[in-house]
N, C-alpha and C positions, 0 to 999 in steps of 0.2 A: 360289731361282733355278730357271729351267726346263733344259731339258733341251739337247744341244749337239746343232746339226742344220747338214748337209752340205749348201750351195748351190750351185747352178751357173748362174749368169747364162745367157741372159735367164731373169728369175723370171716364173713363171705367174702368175694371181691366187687360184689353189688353194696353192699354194706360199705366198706372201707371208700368206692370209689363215691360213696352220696356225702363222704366227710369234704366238710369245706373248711379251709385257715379262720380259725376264729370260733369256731364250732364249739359248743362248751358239752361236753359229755360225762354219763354217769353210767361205769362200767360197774354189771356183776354179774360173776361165775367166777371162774379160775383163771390167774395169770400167774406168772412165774417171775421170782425177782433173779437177777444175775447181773453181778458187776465185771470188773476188770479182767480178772481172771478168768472165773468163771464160762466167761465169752472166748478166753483164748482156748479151755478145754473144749469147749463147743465147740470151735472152729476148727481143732485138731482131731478131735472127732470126726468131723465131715470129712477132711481131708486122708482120714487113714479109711472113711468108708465104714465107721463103728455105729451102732445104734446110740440115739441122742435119749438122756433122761426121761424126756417129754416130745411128744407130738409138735412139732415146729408149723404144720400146717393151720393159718388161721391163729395160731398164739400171739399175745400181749408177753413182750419179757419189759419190767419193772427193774428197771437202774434203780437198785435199791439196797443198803446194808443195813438192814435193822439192830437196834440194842438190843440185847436183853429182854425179855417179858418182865412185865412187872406182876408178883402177885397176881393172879384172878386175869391177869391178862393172855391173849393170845401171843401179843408181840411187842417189843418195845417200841419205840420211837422208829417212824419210816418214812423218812424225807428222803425225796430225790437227790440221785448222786447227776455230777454235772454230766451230760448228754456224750460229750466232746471226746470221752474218756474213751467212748466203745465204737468211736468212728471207724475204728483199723476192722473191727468182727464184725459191723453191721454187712454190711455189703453179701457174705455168705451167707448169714443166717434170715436174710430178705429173699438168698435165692432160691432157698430151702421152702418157703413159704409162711416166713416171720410175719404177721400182716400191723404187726405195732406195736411199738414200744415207747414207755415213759419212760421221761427224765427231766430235765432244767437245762436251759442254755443254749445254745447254734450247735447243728451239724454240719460238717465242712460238706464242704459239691460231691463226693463220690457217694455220700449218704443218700443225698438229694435225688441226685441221680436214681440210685439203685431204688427209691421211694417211687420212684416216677416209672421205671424199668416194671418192676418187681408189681405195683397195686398196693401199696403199702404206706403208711400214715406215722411221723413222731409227733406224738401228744407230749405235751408239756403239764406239770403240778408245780406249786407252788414249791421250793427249797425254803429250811425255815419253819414248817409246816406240818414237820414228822408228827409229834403227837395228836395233832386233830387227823392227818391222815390215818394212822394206826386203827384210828374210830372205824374206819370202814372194812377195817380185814377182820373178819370174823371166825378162820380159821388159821394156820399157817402150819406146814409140813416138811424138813428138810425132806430135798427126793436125792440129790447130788452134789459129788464134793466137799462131802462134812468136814473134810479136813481141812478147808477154805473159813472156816467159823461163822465170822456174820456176813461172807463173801458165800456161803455155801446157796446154791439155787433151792430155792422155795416156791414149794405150790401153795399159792396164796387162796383164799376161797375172800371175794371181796364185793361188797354190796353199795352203794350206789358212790365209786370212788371214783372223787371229779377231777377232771383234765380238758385242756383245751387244746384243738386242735393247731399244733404249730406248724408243722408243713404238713401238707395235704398230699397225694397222690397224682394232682396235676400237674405238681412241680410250683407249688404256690407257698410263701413262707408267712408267717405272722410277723417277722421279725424287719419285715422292709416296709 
């Protein structure tokens, strides 16, 4: 495994291209969670030419649907959704200037590709995991989509929230 290194959104392409497959890192500022949907309105967005929620330059978006907050809490439970799901919208939203996104699982070749294309890194978390991850979000925001519930995109504010790097930007996977 490589070595643990300190992120702070937005990533550079100096930054993104020093991540190596294996890399264990601890992201904090702001990322943005967005699932299934959420990625299709993004992606229909771009293609109609409409302003996005959030700055995509340099952004982390977190495959992520939270429960509910509990009490006293910022968020509920936030374990990674499976990676695979948002194969079809990565590819746009890497050429926009998406520079990472978590999840759990394999991205198919056009991911890969456009990871490699684009300067851009899938970081992998643990699935299973939601409640110790939640530890690390210390704020959370709907900005878009509300009508999507715990699919609605979230600006996350998140302090040292660990993931390891699973393909890299050289076109390098953790999974082979």
């Amino acid at each position: 495994m490589g070595q643990t290194k300190k992120l702070q959104p937005p990533l550079t392409d100096s930054i993104v291209r020093s991540l190596k497959v294996g890399d264990e890192v601890l992201i904090s500022g702001v990322i943005y969670t967005a699932r299934d949907m959420a990625h299709k309105r993004l992606c229909e967005a771009i293609d109609a030419g409409k302003k996005l929620p959030f700055e995509l330059e340099g952004a982390i978006i977190y495959f992520v649907g939270p429960t509910p907050a509990r009490p006293g809490r910022v968020i509920g439970s936030a374990g990674p959704t499976t990676s695979s799901r948002m194969d079809a919208f990565s590819p746009p939203l890497l050429a926009k200037g998406l520079k990472a996104m978590i999840g759990k699982g394999y991205r198919g070749d056009d991911v890969r590709d456009a990871l490699k294309k684009y300067g851009a890194v899938h970081l992998s978390t643990i699935g299973g995991a939601g409640a110790l991850l939640s530890k690390h979000i210390v704020s959370a925001e709907v900005i878009a989509y509300e009508d999507l519930g715990t699919e609605a995109v979230r600006k996350l504010q998140v302090v040292d929230f660990p993931a390891v790097v699973a393909y890299d930007s050289h076109g390098n996977s953790i999974y082979k």
